[in-house]
Each structure stands twice: as C-alpha cells, then as structure tokens.
KOLRO-364999 format. One record per residue (C-alpha): x, y, z; residue in three letters; residue number from 1. Coordinates in steps of 0.5 Angstrom, whole numbers, plus 500, padded with zeros to 3 digits. Example, Ala and Ser with C-alpha at 12.3 -4.5 7.8 and 13.67 -1.06 7.14 Angstrom:
<nodes>
+-----+-----+-----+------+------+
|   u |   v |   w | resn | resi |
+-----+-----+-----+------+------+
| 525 | 491 | 516 |  ALA |    1 |
| 527 | 498 | 514 |  SER |    2 |
+-----+-----+-----+------+------+
</nodes>
This chain:
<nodes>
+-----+-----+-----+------+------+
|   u |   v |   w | resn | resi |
+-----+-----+-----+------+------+
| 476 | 558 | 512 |  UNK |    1 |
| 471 | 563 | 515 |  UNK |    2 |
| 470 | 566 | 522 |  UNK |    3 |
| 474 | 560 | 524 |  UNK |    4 |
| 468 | 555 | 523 |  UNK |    5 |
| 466 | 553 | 515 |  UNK |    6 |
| 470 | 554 | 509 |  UNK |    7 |
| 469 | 554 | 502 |  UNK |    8 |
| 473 | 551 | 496 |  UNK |    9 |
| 473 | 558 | 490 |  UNK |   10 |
| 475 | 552 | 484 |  UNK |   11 |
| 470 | 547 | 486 |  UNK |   12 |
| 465 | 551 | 490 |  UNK |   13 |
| 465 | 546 | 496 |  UNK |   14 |
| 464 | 547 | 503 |  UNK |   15 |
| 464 | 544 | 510 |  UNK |   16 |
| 467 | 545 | 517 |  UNK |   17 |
| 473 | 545 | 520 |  UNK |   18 |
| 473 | 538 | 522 |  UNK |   19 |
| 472 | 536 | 514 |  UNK |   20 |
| 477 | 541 | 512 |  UNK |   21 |
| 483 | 537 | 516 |  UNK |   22 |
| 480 | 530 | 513 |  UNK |   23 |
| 480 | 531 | 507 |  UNK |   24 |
| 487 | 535 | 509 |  UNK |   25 |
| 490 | 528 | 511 |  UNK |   26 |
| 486 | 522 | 508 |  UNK |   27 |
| 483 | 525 | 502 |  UNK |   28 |
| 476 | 524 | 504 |  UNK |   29 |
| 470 | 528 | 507 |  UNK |   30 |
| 470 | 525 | 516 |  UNK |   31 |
| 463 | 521 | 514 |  UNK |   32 |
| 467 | 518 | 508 |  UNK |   33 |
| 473 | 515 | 512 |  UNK |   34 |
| 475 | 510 | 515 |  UNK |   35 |
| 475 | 508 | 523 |  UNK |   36 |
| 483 | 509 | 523 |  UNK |   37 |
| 483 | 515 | 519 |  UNK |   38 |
| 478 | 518 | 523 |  UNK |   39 |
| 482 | 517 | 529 |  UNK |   40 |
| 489 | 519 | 525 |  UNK |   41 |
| 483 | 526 | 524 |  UNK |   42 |
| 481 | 527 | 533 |  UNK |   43 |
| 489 | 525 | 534 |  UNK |   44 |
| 491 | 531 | 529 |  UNK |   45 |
| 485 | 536 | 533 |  UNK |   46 |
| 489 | 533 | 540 |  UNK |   47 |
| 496 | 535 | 538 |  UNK |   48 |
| 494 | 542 | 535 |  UNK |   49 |
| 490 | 544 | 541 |  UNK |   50 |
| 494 | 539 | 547 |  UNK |   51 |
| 489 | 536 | 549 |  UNK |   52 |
| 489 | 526 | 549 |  UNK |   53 |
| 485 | 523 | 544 |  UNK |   54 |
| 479 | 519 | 547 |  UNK |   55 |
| 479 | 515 | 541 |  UNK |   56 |
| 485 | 513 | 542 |  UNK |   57 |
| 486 | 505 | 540 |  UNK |   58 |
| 488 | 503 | 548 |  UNK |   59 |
| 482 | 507 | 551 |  UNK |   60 |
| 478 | 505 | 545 |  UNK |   61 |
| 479 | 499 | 542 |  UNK |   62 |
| 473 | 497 | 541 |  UNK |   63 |
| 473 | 502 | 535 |  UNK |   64 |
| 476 | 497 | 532 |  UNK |   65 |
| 472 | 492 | 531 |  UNK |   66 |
| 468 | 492 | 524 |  UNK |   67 |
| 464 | 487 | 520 |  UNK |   68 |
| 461 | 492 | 515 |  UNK |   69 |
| 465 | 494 | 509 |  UNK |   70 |
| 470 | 499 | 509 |  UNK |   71 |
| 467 | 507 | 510 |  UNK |   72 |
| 461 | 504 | 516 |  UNK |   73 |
| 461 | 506 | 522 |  UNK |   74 |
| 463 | 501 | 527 |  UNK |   75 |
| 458 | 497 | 530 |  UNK |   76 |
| 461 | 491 | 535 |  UNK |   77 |
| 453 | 488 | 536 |  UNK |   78 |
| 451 | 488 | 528 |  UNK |   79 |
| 450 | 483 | 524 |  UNK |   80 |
| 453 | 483 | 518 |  UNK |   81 |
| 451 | 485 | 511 |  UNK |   82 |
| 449 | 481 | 506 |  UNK |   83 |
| 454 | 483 | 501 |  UNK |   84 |
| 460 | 480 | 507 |  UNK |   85 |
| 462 | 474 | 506 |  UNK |   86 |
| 460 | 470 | 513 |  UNK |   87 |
| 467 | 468 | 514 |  UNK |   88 |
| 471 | 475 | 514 |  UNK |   89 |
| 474 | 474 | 521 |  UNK |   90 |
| 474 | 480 | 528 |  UNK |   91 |
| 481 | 484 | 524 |  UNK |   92 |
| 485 | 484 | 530 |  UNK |   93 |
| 488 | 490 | 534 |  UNK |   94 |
| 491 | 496 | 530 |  UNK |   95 |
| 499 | 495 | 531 |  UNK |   96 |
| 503 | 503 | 531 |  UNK |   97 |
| 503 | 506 | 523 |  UNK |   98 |
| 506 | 513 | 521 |  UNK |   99 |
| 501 | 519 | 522 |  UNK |  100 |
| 498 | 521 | 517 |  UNK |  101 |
| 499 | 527 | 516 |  UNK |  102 |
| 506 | 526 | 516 |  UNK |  103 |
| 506 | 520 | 510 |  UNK |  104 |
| 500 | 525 | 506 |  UNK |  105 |
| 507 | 531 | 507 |  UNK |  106 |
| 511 | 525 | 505 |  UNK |  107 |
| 508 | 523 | 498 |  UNK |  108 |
| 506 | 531 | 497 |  UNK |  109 |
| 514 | 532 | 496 |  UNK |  110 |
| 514 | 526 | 491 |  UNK |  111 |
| 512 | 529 | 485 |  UNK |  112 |
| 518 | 526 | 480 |  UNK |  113 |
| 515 | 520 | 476 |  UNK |  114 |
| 520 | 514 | 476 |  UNK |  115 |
| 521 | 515 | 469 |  UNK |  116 |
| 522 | 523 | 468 |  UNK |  117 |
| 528 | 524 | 468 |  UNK |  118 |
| 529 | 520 | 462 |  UNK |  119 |
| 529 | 526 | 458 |  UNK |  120 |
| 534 | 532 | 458 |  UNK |  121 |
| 535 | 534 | 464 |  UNK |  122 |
| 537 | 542 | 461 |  UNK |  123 |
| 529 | 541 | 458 |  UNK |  124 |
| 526 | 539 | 466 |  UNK |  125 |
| 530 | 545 | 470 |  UNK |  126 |
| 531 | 540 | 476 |  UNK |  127 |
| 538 | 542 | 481 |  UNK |  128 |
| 543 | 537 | 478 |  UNK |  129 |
| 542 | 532 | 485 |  UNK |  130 |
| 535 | 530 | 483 |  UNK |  131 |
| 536 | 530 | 477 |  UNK |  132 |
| 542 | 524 | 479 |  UNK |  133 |
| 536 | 521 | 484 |  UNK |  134 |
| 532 | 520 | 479 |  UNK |  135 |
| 536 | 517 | 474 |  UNK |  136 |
| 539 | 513 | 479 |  UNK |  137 |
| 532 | 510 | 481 |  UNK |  138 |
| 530 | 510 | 473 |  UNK |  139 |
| 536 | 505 | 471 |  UNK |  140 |
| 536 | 501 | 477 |  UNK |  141 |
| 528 | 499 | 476 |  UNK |  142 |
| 531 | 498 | 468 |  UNK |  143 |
| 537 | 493 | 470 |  UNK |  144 |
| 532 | 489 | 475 |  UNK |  145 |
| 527 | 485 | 470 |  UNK |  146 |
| 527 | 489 | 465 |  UNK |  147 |
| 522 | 493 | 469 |  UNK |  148 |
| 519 | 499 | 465 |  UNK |  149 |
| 520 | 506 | 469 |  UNK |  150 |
| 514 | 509 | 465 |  UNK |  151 |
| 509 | 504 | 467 |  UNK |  152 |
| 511 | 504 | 473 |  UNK |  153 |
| 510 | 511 | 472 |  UNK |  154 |
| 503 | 511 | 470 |  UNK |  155 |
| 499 | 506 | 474 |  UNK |  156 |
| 503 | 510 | 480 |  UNK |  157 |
| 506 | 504 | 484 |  UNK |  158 |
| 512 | 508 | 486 |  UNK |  159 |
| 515 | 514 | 487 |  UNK |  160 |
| 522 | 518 | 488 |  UNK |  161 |
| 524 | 521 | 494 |  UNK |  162 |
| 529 | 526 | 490 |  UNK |  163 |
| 531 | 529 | 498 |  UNK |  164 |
| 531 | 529 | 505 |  UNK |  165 |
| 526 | 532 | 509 |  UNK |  166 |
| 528 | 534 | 516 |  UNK |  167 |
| 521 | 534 | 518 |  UNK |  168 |
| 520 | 527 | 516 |  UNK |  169 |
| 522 | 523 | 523 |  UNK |  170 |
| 521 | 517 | 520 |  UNK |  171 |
| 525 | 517 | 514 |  UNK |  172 |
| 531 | 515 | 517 |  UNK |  173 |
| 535 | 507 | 517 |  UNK |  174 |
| 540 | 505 | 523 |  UNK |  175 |
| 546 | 503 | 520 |  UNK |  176 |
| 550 | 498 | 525 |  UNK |  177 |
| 557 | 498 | 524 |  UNK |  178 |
| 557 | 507 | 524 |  UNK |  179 |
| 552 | 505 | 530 |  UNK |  180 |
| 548 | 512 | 528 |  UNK |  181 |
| 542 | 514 | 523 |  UNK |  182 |
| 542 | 515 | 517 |  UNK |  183 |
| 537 | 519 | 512 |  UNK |  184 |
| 534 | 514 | 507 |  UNK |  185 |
| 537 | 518 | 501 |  UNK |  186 |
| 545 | 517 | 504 |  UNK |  187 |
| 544 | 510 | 502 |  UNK |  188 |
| 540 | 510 | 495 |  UNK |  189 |
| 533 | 509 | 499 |  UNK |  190 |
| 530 | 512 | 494 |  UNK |  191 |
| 524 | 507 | 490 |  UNK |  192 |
| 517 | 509 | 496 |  UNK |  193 |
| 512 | 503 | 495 |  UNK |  194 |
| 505 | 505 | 498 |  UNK |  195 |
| 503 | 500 | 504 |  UNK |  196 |
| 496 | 498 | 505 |  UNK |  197 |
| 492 | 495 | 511 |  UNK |  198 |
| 487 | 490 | 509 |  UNK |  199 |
| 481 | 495 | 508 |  UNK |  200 |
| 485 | 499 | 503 |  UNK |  201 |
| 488 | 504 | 506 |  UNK |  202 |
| 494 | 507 | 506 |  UNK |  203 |
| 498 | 507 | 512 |  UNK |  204 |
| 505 | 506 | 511 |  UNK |  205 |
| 511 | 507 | 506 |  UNK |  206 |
| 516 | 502 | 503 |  UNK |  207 |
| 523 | 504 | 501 |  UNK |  208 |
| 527 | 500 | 497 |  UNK |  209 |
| 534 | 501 | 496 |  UNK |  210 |
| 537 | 502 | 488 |  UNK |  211 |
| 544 | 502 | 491 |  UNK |  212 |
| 548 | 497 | 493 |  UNK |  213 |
| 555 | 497 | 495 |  UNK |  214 |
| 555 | 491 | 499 |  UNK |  215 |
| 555 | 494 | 506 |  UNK |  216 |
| 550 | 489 | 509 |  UNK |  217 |
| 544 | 494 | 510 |  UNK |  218 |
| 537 | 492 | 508 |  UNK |  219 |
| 534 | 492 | 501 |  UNK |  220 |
| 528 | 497 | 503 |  UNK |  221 |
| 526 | 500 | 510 |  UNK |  222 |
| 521 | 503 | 513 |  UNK |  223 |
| 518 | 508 | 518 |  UNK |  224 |
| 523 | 507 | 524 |  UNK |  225 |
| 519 | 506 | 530 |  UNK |  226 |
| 512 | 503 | 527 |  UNK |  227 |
| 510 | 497 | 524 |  UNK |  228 |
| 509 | 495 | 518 |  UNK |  229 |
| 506 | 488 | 519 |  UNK |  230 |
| 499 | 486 | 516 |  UNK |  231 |
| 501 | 492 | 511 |  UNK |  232 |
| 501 | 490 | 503 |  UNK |  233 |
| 503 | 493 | 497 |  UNK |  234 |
| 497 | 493 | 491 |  UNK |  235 |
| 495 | 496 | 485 |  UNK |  236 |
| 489 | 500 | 484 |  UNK |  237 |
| 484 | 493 | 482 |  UNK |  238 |
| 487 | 490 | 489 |  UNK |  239 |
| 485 | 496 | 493 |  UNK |  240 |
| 478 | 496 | 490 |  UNK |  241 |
| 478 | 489 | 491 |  UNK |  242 |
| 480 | 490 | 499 |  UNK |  243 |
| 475 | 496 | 500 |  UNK |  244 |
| 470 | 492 | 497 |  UNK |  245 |
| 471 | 484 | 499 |  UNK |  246 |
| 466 | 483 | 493 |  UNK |  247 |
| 466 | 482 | 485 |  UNK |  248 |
| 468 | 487 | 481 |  UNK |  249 |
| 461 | 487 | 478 |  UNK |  250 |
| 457 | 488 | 485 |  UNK |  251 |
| 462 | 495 | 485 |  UNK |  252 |
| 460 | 502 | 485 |  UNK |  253 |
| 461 | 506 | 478 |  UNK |  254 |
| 465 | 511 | 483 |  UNK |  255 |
| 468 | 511 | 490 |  UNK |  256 |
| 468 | 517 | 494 |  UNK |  257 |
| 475 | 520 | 497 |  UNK |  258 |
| 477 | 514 | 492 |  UNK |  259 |
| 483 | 517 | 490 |  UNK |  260 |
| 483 | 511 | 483 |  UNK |  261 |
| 476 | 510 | 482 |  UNK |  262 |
| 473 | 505 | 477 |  UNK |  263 |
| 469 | 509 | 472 |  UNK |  264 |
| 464 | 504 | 471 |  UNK |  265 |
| 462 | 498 | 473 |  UNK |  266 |
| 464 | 493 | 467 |  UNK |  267 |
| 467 | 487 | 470 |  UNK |  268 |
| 460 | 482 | 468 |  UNK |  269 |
| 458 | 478 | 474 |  UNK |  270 |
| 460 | 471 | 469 |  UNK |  271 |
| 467 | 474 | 469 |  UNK |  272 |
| 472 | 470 | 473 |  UNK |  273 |
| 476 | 476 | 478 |  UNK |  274 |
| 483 | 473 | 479 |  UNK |  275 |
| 488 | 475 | 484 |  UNK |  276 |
| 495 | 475 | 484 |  UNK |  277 |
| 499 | 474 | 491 |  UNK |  278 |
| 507 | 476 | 490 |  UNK |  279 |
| 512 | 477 | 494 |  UNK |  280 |
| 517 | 483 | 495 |  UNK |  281 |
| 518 | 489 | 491 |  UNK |  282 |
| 521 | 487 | 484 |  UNK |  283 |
| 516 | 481 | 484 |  UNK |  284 |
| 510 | 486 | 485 |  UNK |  285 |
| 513 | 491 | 480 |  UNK |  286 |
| 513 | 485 | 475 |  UNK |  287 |
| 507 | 482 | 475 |  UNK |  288 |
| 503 | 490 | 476 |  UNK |  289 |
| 506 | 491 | 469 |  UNK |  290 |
| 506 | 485 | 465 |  UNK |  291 |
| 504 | 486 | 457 |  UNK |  292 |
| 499 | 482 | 458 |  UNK |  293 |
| 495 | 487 | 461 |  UNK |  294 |
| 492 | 492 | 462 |  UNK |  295 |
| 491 | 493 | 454 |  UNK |  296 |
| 491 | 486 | 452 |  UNK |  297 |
| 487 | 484 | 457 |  UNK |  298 |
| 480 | 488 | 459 |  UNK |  299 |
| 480 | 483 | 466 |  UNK |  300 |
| 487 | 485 | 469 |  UNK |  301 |
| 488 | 482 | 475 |  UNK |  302 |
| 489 | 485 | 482 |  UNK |  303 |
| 495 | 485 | 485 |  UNK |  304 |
| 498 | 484 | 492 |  UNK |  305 |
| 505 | 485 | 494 |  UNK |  306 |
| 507 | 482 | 501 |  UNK |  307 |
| 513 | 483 | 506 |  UNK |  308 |
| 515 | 478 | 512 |  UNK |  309 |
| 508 | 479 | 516 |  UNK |  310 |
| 504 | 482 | 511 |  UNK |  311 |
| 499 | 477 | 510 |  UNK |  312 |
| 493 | 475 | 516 |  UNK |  313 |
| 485 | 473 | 515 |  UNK |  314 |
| 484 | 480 | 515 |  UNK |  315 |
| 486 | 480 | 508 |  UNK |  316 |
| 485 | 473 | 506 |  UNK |  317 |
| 477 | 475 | 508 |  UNK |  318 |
| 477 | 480 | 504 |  UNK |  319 |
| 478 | 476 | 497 |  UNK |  320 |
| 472 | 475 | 494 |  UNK |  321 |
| 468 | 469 | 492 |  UNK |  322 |
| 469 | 465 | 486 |  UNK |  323 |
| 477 | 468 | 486 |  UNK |  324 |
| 482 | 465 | 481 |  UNK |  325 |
| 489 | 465 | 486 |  UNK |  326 |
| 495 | 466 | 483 |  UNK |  327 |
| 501 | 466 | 489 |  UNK |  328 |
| 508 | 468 | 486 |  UNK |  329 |
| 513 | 463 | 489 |  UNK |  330 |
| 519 | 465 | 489 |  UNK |  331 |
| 525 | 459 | 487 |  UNK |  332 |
| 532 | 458 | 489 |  UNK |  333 |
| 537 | 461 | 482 |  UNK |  334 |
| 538 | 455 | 480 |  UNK |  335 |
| 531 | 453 | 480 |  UNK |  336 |
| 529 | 449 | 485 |  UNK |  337 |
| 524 | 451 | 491 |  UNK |  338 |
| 525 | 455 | 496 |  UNK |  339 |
| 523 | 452 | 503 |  UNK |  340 |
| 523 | 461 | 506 |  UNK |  341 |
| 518 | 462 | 499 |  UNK |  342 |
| 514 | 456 | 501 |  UNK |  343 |
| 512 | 458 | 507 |  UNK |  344 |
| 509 | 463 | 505 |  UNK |  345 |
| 505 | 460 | 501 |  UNK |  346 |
| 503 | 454 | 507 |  UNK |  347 |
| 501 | 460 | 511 |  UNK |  348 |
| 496 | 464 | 506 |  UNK |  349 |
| 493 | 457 | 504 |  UNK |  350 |
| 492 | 455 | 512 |  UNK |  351 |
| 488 | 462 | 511 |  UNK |  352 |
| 483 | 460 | 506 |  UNK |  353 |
| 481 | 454 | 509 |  UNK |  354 |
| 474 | 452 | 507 |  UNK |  355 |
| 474 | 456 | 501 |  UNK |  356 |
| 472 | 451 | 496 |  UNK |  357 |
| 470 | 457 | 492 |  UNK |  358 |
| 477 | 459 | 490 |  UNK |  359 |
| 481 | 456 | 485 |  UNK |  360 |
| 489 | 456 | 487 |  UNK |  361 |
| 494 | 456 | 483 |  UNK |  362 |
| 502 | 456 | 484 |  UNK |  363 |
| 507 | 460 | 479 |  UNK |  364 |
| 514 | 459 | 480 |  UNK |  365 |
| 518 | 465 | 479 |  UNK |  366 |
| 525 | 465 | 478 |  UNK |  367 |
| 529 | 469 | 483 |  UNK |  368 |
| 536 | 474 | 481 |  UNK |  369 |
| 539 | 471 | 488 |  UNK |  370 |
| 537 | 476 | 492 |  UNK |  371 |
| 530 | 474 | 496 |  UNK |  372 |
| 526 | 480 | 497 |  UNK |  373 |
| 523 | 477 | 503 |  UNK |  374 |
| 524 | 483 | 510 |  UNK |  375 |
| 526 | 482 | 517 |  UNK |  376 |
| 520 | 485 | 520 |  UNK |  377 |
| 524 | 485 | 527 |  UNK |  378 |
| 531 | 489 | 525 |  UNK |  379 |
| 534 | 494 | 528 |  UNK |  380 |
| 530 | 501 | 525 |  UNK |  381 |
| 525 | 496 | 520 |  UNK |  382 |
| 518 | 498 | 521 |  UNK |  383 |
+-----+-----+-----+------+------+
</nodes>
C-alpha cells in the first residue's frame, strides 16, 4: 500500500486502490467485478472501520437489489433485459440477514485441512494431536455415510474441516436447550463446513454438519446464529456457473474474473443437453457430486444443487438454463415407500417452473439411512 491511496501486489505486479484492495481482500474479486451484495458487504467493511452508516445499506437501498442482468452488471431497475436472460426470470426478492463477508473469508482461511488428509500418518503431517483427532473423525464419518470417498470430496473442494474454535467467529456457536447455553460448533462434532450460495452463485453462508452423534436431541447441521440461511443452496462448481450465467454451458465465457473455479474452456457444444441435478441435505448432495460415473467418465457432468428447508425459490428456478435435463432427488421412507415431507419438495420446485415446456423433469427415488437430511430453518440457533 502506498501513501495510503494505491498498492501493488510484488508477485503479480498488480495495482489498484484501497477500495480494490479491501474487495478482493473480502470477495476475491476487484469492486468492478462484484456483485451488488458483495459491494455493499465492500461499503459496510469502510463503514465499520471508519464509524461512519452505510448509505448502501439493504433498508436505505433496497432498490440496489433488483437485477435483471446477469451476475457482476450494475443494477439497473428500468433496463431491459439482455438477450442472454431468459424473459421469465423473476424480481429477486428482498435480501434476507447473511454473515459478513469478512468474517466467513476468516472462516475458510482457517480451514485448510483436506476432508481426507489425516488418512496418512499423523507423525508425517506434524499436526497437534486434536486436529489431527477432528480431522480423522470427519474422515470416517463421510466413509461410514454412503460410502462417500473423502478424497473426492477432497479434490472437487465441497467441504472442509473445522479443526478449532475460533473466538473471533461470533457466528460459530449452537444453542443447546437442555444445558440452556452456547456451545462452539466444535464441542459437539460440527465439523463437516459446506458453502451456501445465493441464486447468483455467490457464497454467502456456511452449513456445518455435525459427524458425531450421541443422541442428545441437537440438530444434524447448523449454521451462523443470528442470520438466515433461507433461499441458500449447496453447488458444485458446474452449478455455480450455472447460476452466474443462467445460460448453456456453451454460451459461457472461457474464463470468469474473480472466479474462484473458473472453466478453462467453453467445451460444452451447443447440441449437447445440460443436466441439473436438485438433492436434498448434505449426504445426498456429497453422493451425487461425487458419483463415478462422473467426472472422468463422463466429459458432460451434471450440475448440482444441494438444498435445505427454505433453500429453493423462483430466483433459483430462473436460473436454470433452456432445454435443462432435471434430475430432483427424492428422498423415500427406509423402507421404500415415499416420503410426503420429500415430496413437498419437489411440488414446490416444480410449481417453479411452471411453463417450462423446455425442461425435461425426471424423478430419482433415493433411498434414505433413517435420517431425513431435511433442517428446520425456524430452530433456536439455526440460520
């Protein structure tokens, strides 16, 4: 930083100004690239710092909301919409309470352990003897759910592991209501961290599953206390793209700036069909993500939604792009038979896409282990 008004990066040569600096510091992306929420996260970081309200707050701006061009356009209330938008995407609606940015960027910095790293020998790694136990718990738990495979979990980074609590991270705390106090999430095994991303593609929260169970009555995952975690979704890296874009793959950029997990080439052809695939809770969503049958197999994966109670809305459902092949995961009783809480799931996503006579809509039973991965978004402590 220089004179307090530019800096320059000594290992990429790049340069910029302080307002830059402090975006790509919390969102990864230079301000011109963000979003209109990671922009106002970006004036509500200068706020805090110098003391001063944010003008570009949701209540004094709501208006700063509305978008009808694709992800990273300035908002524009009376434009018209490109040709690239499909002609029924909906008004988003009002932005509900999500974590600060800057402290769920402080959350995933800590998080460096692989889900799968602690499978080799602990004297090699030179990890304290309690991450080294945090990790190998998470480990066997995702192998004893599903047969999930930790390494490819791993490697197509869906979650992380929460090895320690950190004082600075508010948010990372559960209710427990018969000790009627908090807890850190990492007293009682949350451990498992999944992404939450809005229908935009863009991070704005955190799931935490829980890979310990004695049968205390709390909650399978939780999330940041005090915010919602409503009309957020769980997605791969083809289903963020997906949800940037809202187009087929084929019409997508070779690269996407700020993209964290950008596409090195547009080689999805136009002929090609996009499938989606819409599973509900987190081991369905793991299971699906990880299939063998793809990614090497198979060079035209799927994208993949995970959602929770509250997840899906028209904003995510206008998102999907023309001519989609659906696959909505539906969840069943153990012994089989259907499940009337999963299949109000999928009523409600279909009611979304009403009129689509473009879409192809298919049903896949999963079989459950018992445990329905469904959340109670209005429990004490919950997002």
């Amino acid at each position: 930083m220089h004179d307090g008004r530019r800096w320059t990066c000594l290992k990429c040569n790049e340069t910029s100004d302080g307002v830059d600096f402090a975006a790509l510091s919390l969102t990864g992306r230079r301000f011109r690239d963000c979003s209109t929420l990671e922009r106002d996260e970006v004036r509500q970081f200068f706020a805090r710092i110098t003391g001063e309200a944010s003008s570009s707050s949701p209540a004094s701006n709501p208006s700063a909301y509305i978008r009808r061009g694709p992800p990273g356009d300035p908002p524009s209330p009376s434009s018209t919409p490109p040709s690239s938008t499909p002609a029924f995407e909906p008004e988003p609606e009002p932005e509900l309470p999500r974590p600060p940015l800057d402290q769920l960027q402080h959350l995933w910095r800590k998080c460096t352990a692989r889900v799968d790293a602690f499978d080799l020998d602990a004297d090699a790694i030179g990890r304290p003897a309690l991450e080294i136990a945090a990790a190998q718990e998470v480990s066997a738990y995702l192998r004893a759910n599903r047969s999930l495979d930790p390494t490819s979990i791993a490697d197509a980074n869906l979650a992380v592991v929460m090895l320690r609590d950190d004082p600075s991270l508010d948010f990372a705390r559960i209710w427990h209501p018969d000790r009627r106090r908090w807890f850190r999430w990492t007293a009682f095994g949350y451990t498992l961290l999944l992404r939450l991303y809005d229908h935009r593609g863009v991070a704005r929260s955190v799931l935490a599953r829980r890979v310990r169970s004695p049968g205390d009555g709390l909650q399978k995952s939780t999330s940041p206390t005090g915010f919602k975690r409503a009309r957020l979704c769980m997605a791969n890296a083809l289903g963020r793209q997906m949800l940037q874009h809202g187009t087929h793959p084929s019409k997508w950029p070779a690269a996407v700036s700020g993209d964290p997990f950008p596409l090195e080439s547009a080689w999805w052809p136009e002929s090609e069909p996009f499938w989606l695939i819409i599973t509900e809770g987190e081991l369905d969503y793991l299971s699906w993500c990880t299939s063998p049958a793809w990614p090497e197999s198979n060079p035209f994966a799927p994208a993949v939604l995970g959602i929770v109670a509250g997840s899906w809305n028209r904003d995510f459902a206008a998102r999907i792009p023309l001519g989609t092949r659906i696959i909505i995961s539906e969840q069943t009783k153990p012994d089989g038979s259907p499940d009337p809480a999963a299949q109000k799931y999928t009523a409600k996503i279909r009611a979304t896409l009403e009129g689509r006579d473009d879409l192809t809509i298919d049903i896949w039973h999963a079989p459950s282990d018992g445990a329905r991965d469904e959340h109670d978004d209005d429990s004490q402590g919950e997002l």
